[in-house]
Each structure stands twice: as C-alpha cells, then as structure tokens.
N, C-alpha and C positions, 0 to 999 in steps of 0.2 A: 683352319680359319677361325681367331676370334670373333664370334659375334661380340656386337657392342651392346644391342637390344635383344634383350629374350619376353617375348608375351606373356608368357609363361611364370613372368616373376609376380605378375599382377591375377596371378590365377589358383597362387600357392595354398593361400585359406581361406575358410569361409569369409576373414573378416575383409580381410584383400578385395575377396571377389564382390565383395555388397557396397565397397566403398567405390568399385567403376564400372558397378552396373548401369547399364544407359536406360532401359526399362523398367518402371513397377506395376504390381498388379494389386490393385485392392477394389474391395465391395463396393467402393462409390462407381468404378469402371462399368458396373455390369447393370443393367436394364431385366429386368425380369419377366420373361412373358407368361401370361397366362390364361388359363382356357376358365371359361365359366359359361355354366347351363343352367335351367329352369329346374331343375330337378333338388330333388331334398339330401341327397345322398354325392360323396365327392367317387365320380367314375374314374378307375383306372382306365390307361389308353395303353391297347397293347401294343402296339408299334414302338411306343416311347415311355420304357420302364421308369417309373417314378414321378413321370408327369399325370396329370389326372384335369379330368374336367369339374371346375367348382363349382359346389352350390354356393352361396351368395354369404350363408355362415360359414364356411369351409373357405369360402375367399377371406375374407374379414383376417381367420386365422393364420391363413398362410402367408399374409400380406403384413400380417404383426410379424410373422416368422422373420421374413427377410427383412424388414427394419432390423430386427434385435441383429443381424448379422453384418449389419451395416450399406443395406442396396438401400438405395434411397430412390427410386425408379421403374413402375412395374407397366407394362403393356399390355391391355385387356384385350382378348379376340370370345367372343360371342359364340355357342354354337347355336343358331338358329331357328328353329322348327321349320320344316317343310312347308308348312301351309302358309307363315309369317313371309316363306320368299316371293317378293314381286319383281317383274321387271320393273318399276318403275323406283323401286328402293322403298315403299312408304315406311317398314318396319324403322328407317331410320330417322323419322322424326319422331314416331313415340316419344313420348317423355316421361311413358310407364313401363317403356320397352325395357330391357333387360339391362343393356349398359348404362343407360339413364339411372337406372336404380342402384347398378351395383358403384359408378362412382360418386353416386350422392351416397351413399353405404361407406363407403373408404375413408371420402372426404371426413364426413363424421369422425368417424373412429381413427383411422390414420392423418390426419390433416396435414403431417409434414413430406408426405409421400406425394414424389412427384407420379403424374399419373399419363401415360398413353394412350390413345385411342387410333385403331388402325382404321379409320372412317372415313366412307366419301362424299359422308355430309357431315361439315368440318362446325356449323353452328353451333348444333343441340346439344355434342358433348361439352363444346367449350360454356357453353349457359348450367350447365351441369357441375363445372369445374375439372372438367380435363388441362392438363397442362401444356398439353404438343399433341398436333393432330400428327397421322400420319399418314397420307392419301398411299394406299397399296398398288392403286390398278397400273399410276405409271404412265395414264394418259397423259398428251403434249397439251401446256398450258395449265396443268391442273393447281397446278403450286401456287398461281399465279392468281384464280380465279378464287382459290381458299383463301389468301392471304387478303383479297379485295374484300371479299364478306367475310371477314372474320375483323378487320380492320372499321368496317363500313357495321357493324352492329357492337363496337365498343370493344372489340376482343382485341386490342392490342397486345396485350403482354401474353397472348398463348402464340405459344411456337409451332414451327411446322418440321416434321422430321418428314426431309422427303428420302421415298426408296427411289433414287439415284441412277444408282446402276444394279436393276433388278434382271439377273436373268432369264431364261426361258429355261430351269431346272429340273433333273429327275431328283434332287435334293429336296423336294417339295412333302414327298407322299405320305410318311407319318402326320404332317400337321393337315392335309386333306382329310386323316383317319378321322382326327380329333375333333373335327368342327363339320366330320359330315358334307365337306364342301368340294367332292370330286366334281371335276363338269359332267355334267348331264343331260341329257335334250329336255325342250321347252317350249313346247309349243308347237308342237310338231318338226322342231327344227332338228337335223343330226346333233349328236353328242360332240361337240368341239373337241377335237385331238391334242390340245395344246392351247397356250397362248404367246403363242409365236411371234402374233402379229403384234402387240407391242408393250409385250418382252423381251429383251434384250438377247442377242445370239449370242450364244457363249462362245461361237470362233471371235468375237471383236472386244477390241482394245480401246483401240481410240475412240469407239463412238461412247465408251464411257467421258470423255473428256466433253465432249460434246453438252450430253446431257447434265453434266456436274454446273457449264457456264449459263444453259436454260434455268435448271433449278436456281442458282445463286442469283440471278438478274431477278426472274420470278419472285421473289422473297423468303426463300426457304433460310429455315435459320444451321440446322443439320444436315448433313447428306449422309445417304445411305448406303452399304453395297451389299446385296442380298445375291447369294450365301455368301460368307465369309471366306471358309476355308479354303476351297479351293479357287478364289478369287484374289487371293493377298495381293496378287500383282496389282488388280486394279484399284482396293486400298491404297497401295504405294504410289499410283500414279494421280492418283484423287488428294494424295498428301501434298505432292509436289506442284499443283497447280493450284490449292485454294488456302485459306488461311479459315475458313470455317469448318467448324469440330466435323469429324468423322466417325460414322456410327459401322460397326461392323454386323452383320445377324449370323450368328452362328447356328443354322436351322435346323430344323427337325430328324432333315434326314443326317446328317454330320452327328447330331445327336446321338442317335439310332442307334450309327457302326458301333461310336464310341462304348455304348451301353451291351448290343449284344454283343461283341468281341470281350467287355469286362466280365459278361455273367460266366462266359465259357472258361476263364480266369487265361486268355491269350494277350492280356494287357494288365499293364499297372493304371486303374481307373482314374484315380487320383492323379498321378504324374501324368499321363496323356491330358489328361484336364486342364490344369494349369498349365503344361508346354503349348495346347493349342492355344489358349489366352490369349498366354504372353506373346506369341508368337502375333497374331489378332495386332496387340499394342506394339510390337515393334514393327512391323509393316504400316504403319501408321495412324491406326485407330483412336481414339479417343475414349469411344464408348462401344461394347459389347452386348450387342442380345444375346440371350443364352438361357437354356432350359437350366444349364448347368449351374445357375447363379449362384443359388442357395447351395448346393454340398461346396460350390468355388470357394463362396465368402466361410463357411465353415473351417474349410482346409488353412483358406490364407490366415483366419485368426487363431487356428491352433500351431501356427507356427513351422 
C-alpha cells in the first residue's frame, strides 16, 4: 500500500519540527511562587529542594532574579507566626504585617513585576499594590464578594485569580512544610482530617464545570486548577467551556517527586521540567504556577 500522507515528513528536523509546533513555552508563561518569613536569614524547606522561605532582602533578590530570566509574575505566601494566627483573620489587615511590607518592598524596587497575593482579605493588599488577589479557601460566593469590595474601594483594575477547581489533595504536604500551615486543633476543637468539605473531590469532573460558570459570572478575571498535573483533564475541560485565561498550579508536592527522583539521578530534571510545562500549555493552560520557574526560564533561555 502507498501511503499518500506520511507524519513523519513534518517530523524529519529540528527545523520542520519547530515550524508545526502547536505549543510554546516561555518565562512570560510561568507565575513564581514564593515563601517569605520574618526572619533575617533565607531558610531552606526540606521537603522542596531549592525552594526556601525569604527574608524580605533575600525576596528583593530573588525577585530581581526572575525578572532578569524573563517571569514577569510572582505570588507571595507568608509564613505566619503562631501567636499572629486568629480565628478571626486580624493579622490580615496589618498594614505593617508582613505581606504589606514585602509588596510595598517589590513595588519599589521591582515595579514592573506583576505581583499575587493568595489572600482572603482581598483590600489591604490591593491598597498596598498587589495586582490579582487570589481567594484560596474556595468558599461559594467568594469571588463575588472580593470583586464587590475591591470594585466599591476604587480597585478596579486589580484582578482576581480564582482557585477554580481546587482539589482536596495529598499533593499539598511540602507547601504545609513551608508555611507551617498543617491543620491543627483550636480551641479545643479536634485537629480537622482534611478539607473535604469544600474542596473539591478528586473522583469529580464536571463539578469542575460548575464551579468555572459560578467563578466567571462572580467576576473572576483567571481560573484556576489546583494541582495541575495530575488534573490536565480538567485544564482541558475548563479550556473548552470558557474563553477566559487559564491558570495551571503546578504544587509542591508534583514538585517534590520531580526533585527527589532528580537527586537520586532516576530522571533527566531538566527535560521532565519542561515536558511537564509544556504538557500544562497543551492541555490548555495559559499561565503556570511553578516552583520550577526560575531553573524553567533558565533552561528555555539557554536554548
């Protein structure tokens, strides 16, 4: 049998292959997160080699770092001291609290760096110069009631990245290390097993669709699907129902494998890297969280 089509002709060279590539990957794609504490010195987190919790000069730096590599985008998580945690949130109006200072800190010094806040009081960063809140917890309505006061105190043009389809993960536990934030008891109440209740079950699908049509009506400008990896499908299903940007979070623990599987040298770190990206941007994505940002944007500029 003649074939008449061979795939394979558009596959022959590098130059072939780059000219029907459907996907790319560059440093504007990726979102940076990062850990920052009170402390004067930058801590390593041993769960997630190469990540570290910042001091406020040690952010500064590594926030110059990723500019120069091309991420234009980084998301601040706080680790909080014990005694600063209330039920009622107050450390979150400080406005000498920790993140108040670190993105009037960036602001300064970086000022073309867009900046995240994963916060569920969505004001005080934006008065600070946050550029996109991002409500975590995932409660119903929440999108909605940020977007009212943040609209209703002048903040128009800050954006809201909502986590979308957040699930109820064992993908979580390195970024619990980092921020000290396992659940705990309180008050005499048992230590919470989970957040089950509304977090999303990782047996369901379509209640991602659900939640993407609440978020979008709400006024979210991003949606989210937290983890990433092992979520693509619901990426791919949140691509095909909405026409606003999709954000992927590639988390902690996805992180983790990728890192201790490289130390033990059972993987190529670098190409597992960039295939899980890309893989991220062909499933639908837009934009990437990623511990990995900076060695990403590294790699993709050395070619």
């Amino acid at each position: 049998m003649e074939l008449t089509y061979r795939p394979r002709r558009l596959r022959r060279t590098p130059a072939l292959r780059a000219l029907v590539r459907e996907h790319h990957l560059a440093p504007t794609d990726f979102i940076y997160p990062l850990f920052v504490h009170e402390g004067a010195a930058n801590e390593p987190i041993g769960s997630m080699p190469g990540s570290r919790r910042w001091s406020l000069e040690g952010l500064e730096g590594e926030v110059g770092r990723a500019w120069d590599l091309g991420i234009r985008c980084v998301v601040l998580f706080p680790k909080v001291a014990d005694g600063l945690k209330t039920e009622d949130g107050a450390e979150c109006f400080n406005e000498h609290g920790l993140i108040p200072r670190a993105i009037r800190r960036l602001k300064e010094v970086h000022p073309g760096m867009a900046i995240m806040t994963d916060c569920r009081q969505a004001v005080a960063p934006a008065r600070d110069g946050a550029d996109l809140i991002g409500p975590s917890d995932m409660m119903d309505g929440r999108v909605g009631a940020i977007r009212e006061a943040l609209d209703e105190e002048g903040f128009e043009h800050v954006g809201i990245i909502s986590y979308t389809a957040k699930y109820a993960s064992a993908y979580y536990g390195p970024f619990r290390e980092a921020l000290d934030s396992a659940p705990r008891a309180t008050a005499g109440k048992p230590i919470p097993k989970n957040k089950s209740t509304y977090q999303m079950d990782p047996a369901n699908g379509r209640e991602s669709l659900t939640e993407a049509l609440l978020d979008e009506q709400e006024g979210a400008d991003i949606l989210m699907v937290k983890p990433g990896l092992a979520y693509l499908d619901i990426i791919h299903r949140l691509r095909a129902e909405t026409e606003l940007p999709i954000a992927a979070y590639n988390v902690s623990g996805e992180y983790a494998m990728v890192k201790a599987a490289a130390e033990r040298g059972w993987i190529d770190e670098r190409a597992i890297v960039l295939e899980t990206l890309m893989c991220f941007r062909r499933a639908g994505a837009d934009l990437i969280l990623t511990y990995h940002a900076c060695d990403a944007a590294a790699w993709l500029k050395a070619g």
